[in-house]
N, C-alpha and C positions, 0 to 999 in steps of 0.2 A: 482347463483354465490355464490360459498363459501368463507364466509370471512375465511381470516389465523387464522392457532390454533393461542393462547397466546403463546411468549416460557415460558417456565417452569424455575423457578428459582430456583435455587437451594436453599437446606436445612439448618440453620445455622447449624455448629458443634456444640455439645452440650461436652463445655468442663468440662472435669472433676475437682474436686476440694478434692485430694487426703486428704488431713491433716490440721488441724487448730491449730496455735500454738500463746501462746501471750509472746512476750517476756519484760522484765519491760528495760524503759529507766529512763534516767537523767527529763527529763517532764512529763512520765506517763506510759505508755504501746503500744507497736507494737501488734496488730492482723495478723498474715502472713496468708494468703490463699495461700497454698504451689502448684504450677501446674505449667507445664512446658510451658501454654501458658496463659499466665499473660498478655502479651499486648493483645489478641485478644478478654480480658473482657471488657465490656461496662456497667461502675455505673450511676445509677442516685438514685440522693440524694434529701431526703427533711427533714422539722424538723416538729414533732408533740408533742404539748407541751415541754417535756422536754425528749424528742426521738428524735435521730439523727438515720433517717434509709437511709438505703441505698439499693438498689434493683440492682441483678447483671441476666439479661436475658442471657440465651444459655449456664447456667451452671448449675452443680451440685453438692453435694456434696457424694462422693463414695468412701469407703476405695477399696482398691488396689484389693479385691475378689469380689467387687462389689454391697457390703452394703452400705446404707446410716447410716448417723451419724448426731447427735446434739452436737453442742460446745454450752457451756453454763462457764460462769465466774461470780461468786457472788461478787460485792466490790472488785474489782480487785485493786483500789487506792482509793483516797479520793477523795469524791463528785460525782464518777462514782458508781450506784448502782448495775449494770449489766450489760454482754454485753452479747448476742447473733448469732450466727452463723446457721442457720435452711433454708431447702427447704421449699422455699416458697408453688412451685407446682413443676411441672415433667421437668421444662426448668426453675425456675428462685432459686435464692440464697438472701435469705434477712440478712444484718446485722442491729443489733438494739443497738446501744448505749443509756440506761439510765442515766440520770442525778440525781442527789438528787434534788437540787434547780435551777441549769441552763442545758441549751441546750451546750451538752458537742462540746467540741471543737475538728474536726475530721480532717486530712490530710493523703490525699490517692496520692500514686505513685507506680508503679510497679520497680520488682525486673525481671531481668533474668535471675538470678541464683534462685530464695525463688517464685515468683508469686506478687499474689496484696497483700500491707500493706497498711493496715488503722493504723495511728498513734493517739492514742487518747489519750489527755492533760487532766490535773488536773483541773476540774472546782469548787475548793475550792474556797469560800471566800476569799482573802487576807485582811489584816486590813490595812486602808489608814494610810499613813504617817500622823506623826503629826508635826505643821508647828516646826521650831527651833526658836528660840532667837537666833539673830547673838550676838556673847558672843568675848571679846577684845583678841584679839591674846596675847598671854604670848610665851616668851622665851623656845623653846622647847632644849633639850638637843641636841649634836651633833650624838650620835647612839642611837634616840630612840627603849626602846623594841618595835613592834606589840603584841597588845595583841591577845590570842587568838580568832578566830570566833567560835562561835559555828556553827555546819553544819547545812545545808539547810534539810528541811524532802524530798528532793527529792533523797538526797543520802542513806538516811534509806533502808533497802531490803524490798521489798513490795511481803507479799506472796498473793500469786494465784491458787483459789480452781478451779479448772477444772471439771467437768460432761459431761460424752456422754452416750448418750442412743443409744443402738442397736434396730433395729426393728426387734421383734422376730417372726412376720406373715412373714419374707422372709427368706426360708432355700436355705444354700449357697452351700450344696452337698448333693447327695442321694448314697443308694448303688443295688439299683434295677438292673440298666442299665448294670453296668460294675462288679455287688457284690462286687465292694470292695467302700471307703470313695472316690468318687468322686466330683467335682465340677461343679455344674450345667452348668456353662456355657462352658465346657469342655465336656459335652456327647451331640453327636448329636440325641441321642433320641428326642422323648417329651415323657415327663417327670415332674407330677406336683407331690406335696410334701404338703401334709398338716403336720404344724408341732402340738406338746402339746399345746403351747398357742393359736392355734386357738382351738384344743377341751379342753382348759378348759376354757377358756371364754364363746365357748358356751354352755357350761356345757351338750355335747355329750354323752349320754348313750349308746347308740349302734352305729354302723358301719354304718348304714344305715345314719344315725344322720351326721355321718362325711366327707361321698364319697358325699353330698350332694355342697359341696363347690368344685367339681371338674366336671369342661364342660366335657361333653359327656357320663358323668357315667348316670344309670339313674338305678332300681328297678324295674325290671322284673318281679318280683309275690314273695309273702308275703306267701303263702302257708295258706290263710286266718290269716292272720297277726301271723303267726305261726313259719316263714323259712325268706330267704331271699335267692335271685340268682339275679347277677347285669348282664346288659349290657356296652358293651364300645362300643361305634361310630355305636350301631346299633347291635352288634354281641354278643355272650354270654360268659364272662369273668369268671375268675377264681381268689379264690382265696389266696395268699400266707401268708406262718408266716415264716419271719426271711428268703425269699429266697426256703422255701422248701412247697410242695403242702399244704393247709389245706384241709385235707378229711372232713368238715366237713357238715352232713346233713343237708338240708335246714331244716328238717322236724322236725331237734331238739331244735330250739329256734334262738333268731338272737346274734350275737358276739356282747361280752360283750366291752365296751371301759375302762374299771382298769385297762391293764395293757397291752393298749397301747399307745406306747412313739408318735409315728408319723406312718403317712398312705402315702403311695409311691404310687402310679399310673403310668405305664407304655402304654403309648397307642400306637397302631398300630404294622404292623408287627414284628416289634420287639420283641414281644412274645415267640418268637423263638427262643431264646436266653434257656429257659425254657421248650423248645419240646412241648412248644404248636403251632398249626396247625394254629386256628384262628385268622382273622386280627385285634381284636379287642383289646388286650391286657391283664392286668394281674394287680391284687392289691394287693399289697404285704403290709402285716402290721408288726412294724418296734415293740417290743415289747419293756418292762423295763428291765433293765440292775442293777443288785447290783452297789452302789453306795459308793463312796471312806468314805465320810463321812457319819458318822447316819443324817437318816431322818427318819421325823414319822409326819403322816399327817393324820388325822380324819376329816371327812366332812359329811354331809347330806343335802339328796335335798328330796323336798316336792314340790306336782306340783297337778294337774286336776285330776279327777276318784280318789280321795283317794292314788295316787303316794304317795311313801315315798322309800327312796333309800342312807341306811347310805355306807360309806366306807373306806377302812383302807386301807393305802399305807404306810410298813414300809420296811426300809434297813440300813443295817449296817455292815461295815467288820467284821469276824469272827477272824483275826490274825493281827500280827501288823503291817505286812507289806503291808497290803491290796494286799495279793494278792486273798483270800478265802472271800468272804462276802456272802449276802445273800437280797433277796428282798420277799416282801409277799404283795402281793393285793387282798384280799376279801373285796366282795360286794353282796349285799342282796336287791331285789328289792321286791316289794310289792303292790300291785297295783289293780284296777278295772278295766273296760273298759266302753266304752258307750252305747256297747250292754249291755242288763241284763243275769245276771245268770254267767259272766264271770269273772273270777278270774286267776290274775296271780302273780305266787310266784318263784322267783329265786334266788338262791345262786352260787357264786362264791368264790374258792379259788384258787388262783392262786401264788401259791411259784418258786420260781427260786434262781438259786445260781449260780457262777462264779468258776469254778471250775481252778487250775491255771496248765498250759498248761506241758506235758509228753514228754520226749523223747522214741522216738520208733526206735530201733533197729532193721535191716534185716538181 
């Protein structure tokens, strides 16, 4: 006899939490967690030492293209040392009110036009009153002046330093799919995107180096570590510069990473797009671009077998209107190996310029 399945309960929404704004009141500051479904948050709050957190489950924080963001505020008023807005993890939203000396004082209600606001008060010291002498009543005139008040420091403008960090391991478009600025979640490809800051964190020397962060790619023969030729999902891929074929021999050395910006992976039939035949797809490397302003970048890495590998990445516009510039990436590599008797010595120049766009007459 079969016991009944469980039912299946459904998913919570994982609502979004588009923008974070703080705006200064008459007692302190409003934090707005801007989102169109503001009552269907659920806070729970606790205090740790002198932290008022708060934790909000089934949400996130996601600009409108579908990045995440950090709200961060230094000393936004008095006695308050910072406040914070950050994904906890993949479903929760943490806010953190610092106090200087006390456990700041927070009030939370929703809006249905703005989302959730956390209101957070001034937890300055006040200095206690001091007691009075009752002093004998004297004859006061019939229109006495009021002297003036001076104002309360709440009426003061209280500036507010804002920080957001963007997360630069998530690219928000490719142009593989459709060749032109696309938005990832807009091409029904798949479609992964390794962008610069992942190769220059891991400090990626070749190609090989960097397809390594993408599922299904894998290094189908080295040509005795001499070449390179990739697979995708099994099948033998090909690969692209800038959209157009790179004819280049396994048998000549592996692709250098100077002067490349980010690496586009296209998998599965979609290849086709490209006239290729195979299911497996296609790795298109996205190159450096001359750059509005000067740059100029010197670097060397030193590593195992005697590695040593300096490098120059410079650009700069050539006219004033930046429409003509110019970019240069050489690199020099230098090296052992762990067999004996093997030496390997390489040079890279790689120059580009932006040349600025003709009209052509028929």
């Amino acid at each position: 006899m079969q016991s009944p399945a469980p039912p299946n309960t459904p998913t919570p929404e994982v609502v979004q939490v588009t923008a974070v704004k703080a705006n200064p009141t008459t007692k302190g500051v409003e934090v707005i967690l801007q989102t169109t479904k503001g009552e269907q948050l659920q806070v729970t709050n606790r205090t740790t030492g002198n932290n008022f957190i708060a934790d909000i489950p089934n949400a996130q924080l996601r600009l409108p293209n579908g990045d995440g963001f950090t709200f961060r505020s230094e000393k936004p008023l008095t006695g308050i040392t910072e406040i914070t807005v950050t994904n906890l993890d993949a479903n929760t939203i943490r806010v953190t009110v610092t106090g200087e000396a006390l456990v700041p004082v927070v009030e939370l209600y929703d809006s249905a036009n703005e989302g959730l606001i956390f209101s957070v008060a001034s937890t300055a010291p006040t200095q206690q009153a001091q007691p009075q002498t009752q002093q004998p009543q004297t004859q006061q005139p019939e229109n006495p002046t009021q002297p003036s008040l001076p104002s309360a420091s709440g009426d003061e403008p209280i500036e507010l330093v804002v920080t957001g960090e963007q997360d630069g391991y998530n690219s928000s478009d490719a142009s593989t799919a459709t060749k032109t600025d696309t938005p990832l979640r807009d091409i029904p490809q798949s479609i992964q995107v390794i962008p610069r800051e992942v190769i220059q964190d891991q400090n990626a020397v070749r190609l090989t180096d960097i397809v390594r962060n993408v599922s299904g790619v894998a290094l189908s023969q080295t040509a005795g570590d001499r070449g390179e030729n990739y697979t995708i999902r099994g099948f033998d891929a090909n690969v692209y510069k800038n959209g157009f074929l790179d004819d280049y021999s396994a048998s000549r050395g592996f692709r250098d990473s100077a002067n490349i910006e980010r690496v586009e992976v296209l998998k599965g039939p979609a290849s086709v797009l490209f006239g290729r035949l195979e299911p497996s797809g296609i790795i298109n490397l996205v190159t450096k671009k001359p750059l509005a302003d000067p740059y100029y970048n010197l670097s060397f890495t030193a590593g195992s077998y005697s590695f040593s590998r300096p490098t120059l990445d410079f650009s700069s516009p050539l006219t004033q209107d930046g429409k003509l510039g110019y970019r240069l990436n050489i690199a020099y590599e230098n090296s052992g190996s762990f067999r004996d008797f093997v030496h390997k010595e390489r040079f890279r120049d790689l120059p580009m310029s932006n040349l600025p766009p003709t009209k052509t007459k028929f």
